[in-house]
C-alpha positions in Angstrom: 32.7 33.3 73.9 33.1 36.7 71.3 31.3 34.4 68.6 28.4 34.1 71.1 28.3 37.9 72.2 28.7 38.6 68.5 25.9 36.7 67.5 23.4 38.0 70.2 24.6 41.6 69.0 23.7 40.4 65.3 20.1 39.6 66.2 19.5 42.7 68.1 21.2 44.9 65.0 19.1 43.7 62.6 15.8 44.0 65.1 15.2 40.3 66.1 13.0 39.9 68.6 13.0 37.1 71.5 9.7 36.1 70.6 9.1 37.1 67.5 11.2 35.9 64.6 8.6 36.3 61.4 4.8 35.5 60.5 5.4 31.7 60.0 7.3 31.1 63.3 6.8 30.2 66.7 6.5 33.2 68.8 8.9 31.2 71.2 11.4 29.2 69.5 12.6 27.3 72.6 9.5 25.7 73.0 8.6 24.9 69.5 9.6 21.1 68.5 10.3 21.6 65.1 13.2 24.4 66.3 13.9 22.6 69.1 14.5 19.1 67.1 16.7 21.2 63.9 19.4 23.0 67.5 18.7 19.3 69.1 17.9 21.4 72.3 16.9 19.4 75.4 13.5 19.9 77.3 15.8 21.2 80.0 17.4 24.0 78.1 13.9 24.6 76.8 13.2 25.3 80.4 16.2 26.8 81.5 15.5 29.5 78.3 11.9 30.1 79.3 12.6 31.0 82.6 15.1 33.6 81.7 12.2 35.2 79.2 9.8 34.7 82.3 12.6 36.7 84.9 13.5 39.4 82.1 9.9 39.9 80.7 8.4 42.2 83.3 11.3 44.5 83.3 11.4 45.1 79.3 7.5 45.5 79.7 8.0 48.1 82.6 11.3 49.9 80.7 8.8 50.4 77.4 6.1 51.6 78.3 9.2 54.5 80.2 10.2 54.8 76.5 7.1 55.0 75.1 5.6 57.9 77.5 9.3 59.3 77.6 9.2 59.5 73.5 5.2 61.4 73.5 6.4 63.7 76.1 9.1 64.4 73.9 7.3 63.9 70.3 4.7 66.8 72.3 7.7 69.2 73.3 9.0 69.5 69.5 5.2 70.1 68.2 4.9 73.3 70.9 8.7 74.1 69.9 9.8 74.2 73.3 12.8 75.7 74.8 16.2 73.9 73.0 17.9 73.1 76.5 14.1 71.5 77.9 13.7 69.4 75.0 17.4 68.3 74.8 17.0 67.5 78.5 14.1 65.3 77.5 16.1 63.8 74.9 18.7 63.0 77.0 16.1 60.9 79.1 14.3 59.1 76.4 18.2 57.8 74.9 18.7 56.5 78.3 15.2 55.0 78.8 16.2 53.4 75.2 19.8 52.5 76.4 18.1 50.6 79.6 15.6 49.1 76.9 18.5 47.6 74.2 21.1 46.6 77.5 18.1 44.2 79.6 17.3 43.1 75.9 20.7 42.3 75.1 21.7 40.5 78.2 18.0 38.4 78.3 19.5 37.3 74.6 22.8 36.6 75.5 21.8 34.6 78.7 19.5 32.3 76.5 22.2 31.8 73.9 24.8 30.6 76.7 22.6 27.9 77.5 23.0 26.5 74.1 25.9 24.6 73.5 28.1 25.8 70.4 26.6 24.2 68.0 23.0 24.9 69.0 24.1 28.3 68.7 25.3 28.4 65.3 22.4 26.0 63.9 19.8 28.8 65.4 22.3 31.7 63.9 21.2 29.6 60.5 17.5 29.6 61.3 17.9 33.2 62.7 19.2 34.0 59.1 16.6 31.9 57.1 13.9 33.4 58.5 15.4 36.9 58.3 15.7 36.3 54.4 11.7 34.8 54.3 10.7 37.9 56.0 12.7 40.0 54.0 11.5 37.9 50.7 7.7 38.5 51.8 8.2 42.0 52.1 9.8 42.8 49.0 6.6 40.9 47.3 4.2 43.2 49.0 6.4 46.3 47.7 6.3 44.7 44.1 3.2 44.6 43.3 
């Protein structure tokens, strides 16, 4: 059970996304085959995955654009150098729009790794990582040249 909650807090760390994992991929790996065939995932957890993205999806949608307007109101407040005590009070809401944000995202993530079995979980913790390392390997190619 930590392993799981470990991994899930891995992914969001390093910025992994439900549905987007890099250029080349799916932008839902539970319904790709080829991902789906490597984790040896059933159609039924396939479901069961998508319909906890499908009950989660509003909410993130609604709690960013909160943290979006939250973040101009504030971005707008430092530019007209506001009052210290109004603009740390809008702080204070933005870090708690963005706390909402990270804890829905976090528990979507960890409710569509517990229906993988333990070894589904580590096999997508290894394609998790392998794509994190093409991403990372594309990038650094732009930057070199």
């Amino acid at each position: 059970m930590f392993r799981r909650i470990a991994v899930v807090v891995a992914l969001v760390a390093v910025g992994v996304t439900a549905t987007v994992w890099s250029q080349n991929r799916p932008r839902k790996w539970w319904q790709d085959e080829a991902t789906m065939a490597v984790l040896e995932m059933t159609q039924q957890q396939s479901t069961d995955v998508e319909e906890i993205f499908q009950a989660t999806r509003a909410r993130l949608t609604d709690l960013k654009k909160t943290l979006d307007a939250l973040e101009a109101d504030l971005s707008t407040m430092v530019r007209e150098r506001r009052d210290e005590a109004v603009v740390a009070a809008k702080l204070d809401e933005v870090e708690d729009a963005r706390s909402a944000l990270n804890k829905a995202r976090t528990l979507m993530l960890y409710r569509m790794h517990r229906v993988l079995t333990p070894e589904e979980d580590a096999k997508l913790k290894e394609l998790f990582d392998k794509w994190e390392r093409e991403r990372r390997g594309r990038s650094g190619e732009r930057h070199s040249s």
